[in-house]
C-alpha positions as CSV (number, residue, x, y, z in Angstrom):
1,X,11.3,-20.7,-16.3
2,X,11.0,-20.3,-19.9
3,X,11.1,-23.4,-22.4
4,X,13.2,-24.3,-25.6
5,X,12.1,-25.1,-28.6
6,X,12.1,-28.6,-28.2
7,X,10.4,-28.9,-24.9
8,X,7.2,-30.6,-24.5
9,X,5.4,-29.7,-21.5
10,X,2.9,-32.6,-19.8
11,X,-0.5,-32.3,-19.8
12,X,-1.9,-30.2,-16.9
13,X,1.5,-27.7,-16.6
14,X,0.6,-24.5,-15.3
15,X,2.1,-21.9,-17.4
16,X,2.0,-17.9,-17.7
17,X,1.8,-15.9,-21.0
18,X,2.5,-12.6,-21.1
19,X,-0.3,-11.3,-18.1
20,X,-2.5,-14.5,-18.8
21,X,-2.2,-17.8,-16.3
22,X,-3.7,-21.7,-17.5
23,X,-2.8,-25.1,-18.1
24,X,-1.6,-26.7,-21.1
25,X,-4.3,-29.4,-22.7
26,X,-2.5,-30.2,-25.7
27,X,1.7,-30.1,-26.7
28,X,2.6,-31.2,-30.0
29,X,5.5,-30.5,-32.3
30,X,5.2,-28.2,-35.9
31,X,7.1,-27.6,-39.0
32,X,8.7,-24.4,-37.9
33,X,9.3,-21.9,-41.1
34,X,12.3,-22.3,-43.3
35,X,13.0,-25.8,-42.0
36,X,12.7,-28.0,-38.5
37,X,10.3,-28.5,-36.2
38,X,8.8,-26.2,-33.2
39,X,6.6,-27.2,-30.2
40,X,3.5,-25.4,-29.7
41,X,1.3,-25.8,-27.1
42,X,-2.4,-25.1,-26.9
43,X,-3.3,-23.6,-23.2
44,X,-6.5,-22.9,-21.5
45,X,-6.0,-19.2,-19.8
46,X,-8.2,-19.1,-16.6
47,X,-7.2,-15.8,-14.6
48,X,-4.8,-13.1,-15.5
49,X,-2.9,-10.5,-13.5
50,X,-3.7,-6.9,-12.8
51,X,-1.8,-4.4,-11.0
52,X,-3.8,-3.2,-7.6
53,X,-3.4,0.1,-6.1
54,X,-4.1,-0.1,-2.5
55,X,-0.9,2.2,-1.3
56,X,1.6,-0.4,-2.4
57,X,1.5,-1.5,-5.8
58,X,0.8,-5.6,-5.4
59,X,-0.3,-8.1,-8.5
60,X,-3.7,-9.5,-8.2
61,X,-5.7,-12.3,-9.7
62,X,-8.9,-12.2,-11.9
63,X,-10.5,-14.8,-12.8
64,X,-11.3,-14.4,-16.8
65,X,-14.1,-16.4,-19.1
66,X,-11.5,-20.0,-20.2
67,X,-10.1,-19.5,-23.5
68,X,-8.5,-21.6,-25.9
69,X,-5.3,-20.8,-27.5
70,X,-2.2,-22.4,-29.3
71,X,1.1,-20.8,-28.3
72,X,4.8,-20.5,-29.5
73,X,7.0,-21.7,-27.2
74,X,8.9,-18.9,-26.9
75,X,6.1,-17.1,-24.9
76,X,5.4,-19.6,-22.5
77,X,6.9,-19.9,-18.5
78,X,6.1,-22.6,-16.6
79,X,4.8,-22.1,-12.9
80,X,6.3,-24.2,-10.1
């Protein structure tokens, strides 16, 4: 589910970026460019998806070196 650009996520979220999966360990709110405010969250990526060809085409997990990044939230979906 994607998020506004007003919504907070909690500490410990999962979310997905693009091919990249994580957590969010820190949510705070910007001054967004002309005016208002924006949240951004800063996300540590764990794993990301690849695409597996093994006769039918199926989405795989790799695990990935943890990095640090703060994203817009118009790139971020949360993971139920």
């Amino acid at each position: 589910m994607k998020i506004q650009a007003h919504d907070l996520l909690s500490v410990g979220q999962a979310v997905r970026v693009g091919n990249r999966l994580g957590t969010v360990i820190k949510a705070e709110m910007k001054q967004a460019v002309p005016c208002g405010l924006i949240a951004v969250h800063t996300i540590e990526f764990t794993h990301r998806m690849a695409w597996k060809r093994t006769g039918m085409k199926t989405r795989a997990l790799e695990a990935i070196k943890p990095v640090k990044q703060s994203v817009n939230y118009a790139f971020i979906e949360t993971i139920n």
